[in-house]
N, C-alpha and C positions, 0 to 999 in steps of 0.2 A: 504494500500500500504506500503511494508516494505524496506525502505532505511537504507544503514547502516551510524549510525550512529557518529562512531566511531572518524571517523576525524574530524566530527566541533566540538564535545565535547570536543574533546582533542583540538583542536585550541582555542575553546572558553575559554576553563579553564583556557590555557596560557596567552590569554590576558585581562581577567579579573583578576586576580590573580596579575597583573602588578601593581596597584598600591597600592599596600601590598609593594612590595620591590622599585617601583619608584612612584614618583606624578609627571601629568603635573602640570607646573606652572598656566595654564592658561586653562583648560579642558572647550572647546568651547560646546555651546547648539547642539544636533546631529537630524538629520533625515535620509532619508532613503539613503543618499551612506556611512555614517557611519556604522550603521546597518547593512548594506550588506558587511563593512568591514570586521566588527568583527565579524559575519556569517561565513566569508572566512577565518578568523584567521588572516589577516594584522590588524598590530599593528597602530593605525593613527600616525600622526608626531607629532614634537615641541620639546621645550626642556624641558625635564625633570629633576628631581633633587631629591639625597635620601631621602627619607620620616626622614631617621635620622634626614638629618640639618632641614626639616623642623619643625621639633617636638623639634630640640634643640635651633631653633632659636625663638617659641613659649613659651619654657620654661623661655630663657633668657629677653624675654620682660616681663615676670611676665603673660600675657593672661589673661584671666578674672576672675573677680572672681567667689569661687568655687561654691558659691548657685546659681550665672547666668549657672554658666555651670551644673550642675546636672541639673537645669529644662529645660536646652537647650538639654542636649544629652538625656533626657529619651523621650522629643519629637519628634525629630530626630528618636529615634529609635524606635517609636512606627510608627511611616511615615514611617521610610524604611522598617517595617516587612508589613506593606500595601500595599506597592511599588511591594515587592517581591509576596505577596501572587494574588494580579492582574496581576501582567507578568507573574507569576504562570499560571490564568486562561485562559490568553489570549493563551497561548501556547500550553495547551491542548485542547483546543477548536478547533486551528487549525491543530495539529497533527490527532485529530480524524476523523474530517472529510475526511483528507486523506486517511483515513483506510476505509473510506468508500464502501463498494463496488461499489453502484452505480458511485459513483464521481471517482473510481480507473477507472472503465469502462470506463467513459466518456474519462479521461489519455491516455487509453492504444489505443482506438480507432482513437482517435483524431492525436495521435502520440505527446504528449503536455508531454512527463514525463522529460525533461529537468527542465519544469517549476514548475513539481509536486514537483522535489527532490531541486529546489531551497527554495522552500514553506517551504518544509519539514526541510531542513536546518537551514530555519533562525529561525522556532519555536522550533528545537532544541537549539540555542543555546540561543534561547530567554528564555528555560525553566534553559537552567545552571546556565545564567545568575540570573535568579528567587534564584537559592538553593544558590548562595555562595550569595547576599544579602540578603538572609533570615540568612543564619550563621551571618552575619557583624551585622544586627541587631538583632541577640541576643547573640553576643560578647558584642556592645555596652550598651545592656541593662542590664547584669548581671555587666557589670563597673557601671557602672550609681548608681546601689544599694546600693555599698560598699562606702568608706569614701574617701572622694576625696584628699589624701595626694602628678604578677599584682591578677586579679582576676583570674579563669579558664574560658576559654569559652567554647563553644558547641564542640569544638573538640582539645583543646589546651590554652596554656597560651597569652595570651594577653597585662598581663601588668607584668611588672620587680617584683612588690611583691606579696604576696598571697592574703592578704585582703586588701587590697586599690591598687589603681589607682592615679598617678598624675595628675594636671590639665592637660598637655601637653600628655598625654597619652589618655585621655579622646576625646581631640579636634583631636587626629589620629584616635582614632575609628571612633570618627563622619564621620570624611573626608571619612574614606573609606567605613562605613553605606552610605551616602548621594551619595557618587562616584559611588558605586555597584546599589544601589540604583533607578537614573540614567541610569545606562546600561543596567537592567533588563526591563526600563521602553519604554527607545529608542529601543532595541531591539523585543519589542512585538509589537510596530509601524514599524517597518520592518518588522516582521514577516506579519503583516495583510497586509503592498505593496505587498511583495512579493505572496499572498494568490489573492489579485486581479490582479494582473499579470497573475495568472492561470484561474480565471474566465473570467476575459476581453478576454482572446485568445480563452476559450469556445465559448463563447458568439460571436465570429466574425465566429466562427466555424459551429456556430448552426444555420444553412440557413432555418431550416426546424422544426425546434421544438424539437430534438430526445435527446436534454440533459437536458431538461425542468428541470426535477428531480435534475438531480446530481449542476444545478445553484441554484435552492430553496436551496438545502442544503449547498452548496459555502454562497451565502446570508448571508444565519441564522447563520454560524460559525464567518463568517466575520463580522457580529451586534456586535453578541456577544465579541468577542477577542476586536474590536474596542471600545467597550465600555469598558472591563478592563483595556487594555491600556490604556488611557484617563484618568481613575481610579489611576493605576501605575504613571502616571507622574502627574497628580496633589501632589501626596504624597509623588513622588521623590522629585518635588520642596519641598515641608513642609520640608522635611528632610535637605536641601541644606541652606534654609532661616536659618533654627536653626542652620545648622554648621555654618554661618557667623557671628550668634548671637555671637557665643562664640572665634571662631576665630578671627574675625575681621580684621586690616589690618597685621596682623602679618603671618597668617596660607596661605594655597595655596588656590588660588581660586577655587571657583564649580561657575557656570554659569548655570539659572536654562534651563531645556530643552523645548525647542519651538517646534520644531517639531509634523506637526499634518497629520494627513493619509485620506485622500481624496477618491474620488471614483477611481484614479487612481495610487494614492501613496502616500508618504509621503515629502510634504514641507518645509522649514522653512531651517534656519542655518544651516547650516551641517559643521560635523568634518572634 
């Protein structure tokens, strides 16, 4: 089934991208209406503040020391490239089986393609999600390698000199490796609600047996995405725990993500 998908990529890019140029202060645990926000492309609330001060107010308290932080951001960023490659999985899992023909049929008959293209949306933006935390952790891991006194990353510069990285330079990557990290990971748990949103409405649908098929293969894409997701946020948190290592009370908070997706959706804390 082919949805365009142009506008949640673009919505999504806009608000992951956000905290590159802002950080909330306080970036709460998310499940499935967050998700579905940043799906839609709203930006959630709070007050925010430039990642400058927060980086100048981490340098001015001196932050940690440099050998805690290099073994703090290489683990961090070996967790958020995990993070991203399971919301990675979990997104194409759910994208395919949309492409299903069987499962398009069951859609097209049912009259259920509302539901299809909201599925469709949120594993797009759950796969964006995936590629700009896969850049962040391997921004932060080519820092990590250099002398901790910027470097180049995957697609740009990162820190102020060429071969080293400041402490307080180091503790922004992390933030936004663990941050990104995080939204790839809530995002693939939205994306699997919204995936049983479309089965559940099958399934009240199918009085008689005739979508038998197209819910076996709903099921099996659902296991699967729900178990990489699960994946993704166990290794968001690891990421999140090492930015505090080396942040401590100085840097912005991350708050690890609770959120967990059920037979019917996704509970816990929400943004």
């Amino acid at each position: 089934m082919n949805f365009n998908k142009a506008v949640v990529v673009t919505t999504a890019l806009a608000y992951l991208v956000s905290p590159f140029a802002y950080a909330e202060t306080t970036p709460k645990p998310a499940g499935a209406s967050a998700a579905k926000a940043a799906a839609a492309g709203t930006v959630s609330t709070g007050v925010i503040v430039g990642v400058v001060a927060v980086v100048a107010a981490v340098a001015g308290s001196g932050g940690s020391s440099s050998s805690t932080a290099t073994s703090s951001t290489e683990a961090a960023a070996t967790a958020a490239a995990t993070a991203s490659t399971e919301a990675a999985a979990a997104a194409a899992a759910l994208a395919a089986v949309l492409d299903d023909s069987v499962v398009a049929g069951a859609v097209t008959a049912l009259g259920l393609s509302s539901l299809a293209t909201a599925a469709d949306e949120a594993a797009a933006a759950a796969a964006v999600a995936a590629a700009l935390a896969e850049t962040a952790a391997q921004n932060l891991s080519n820092a990590s390698s250099l002398p901790v006194v910027g470097v180049t990353s995957v697609s740009s510069s990162v820190c102020a000199a060429t071969t080293s990285c400041t402490n307080a330079e180091l503790i922004s990557l992390t933030y936004n490796a663990a941050y990104l990290a995080q939204r790839a990971s809530e995002l693939a748990l939205g994306a699997v609600t919204a995936m049983n949103a479309l089965k559940t409405a099958i399934e009240a649908a199918d009085t008689n047996g005739t979508y038998t098929a197209a819910l076996a293969k709903l099921t099996a894409a659902i296991t699967t995405a729900y178990a990489a997701a699960l994946k993704s946020q166990t290794a968001a948190n690891t990421a999140i725990t090492n930015y505090t290592a080396i942040a401590g009370t100085t840097g912005t908070t991350l708050t690890a993500s609770t959120g967990t997706t059920g037979t019917t959706g996704t509970t816990g804390t929400t943004n």
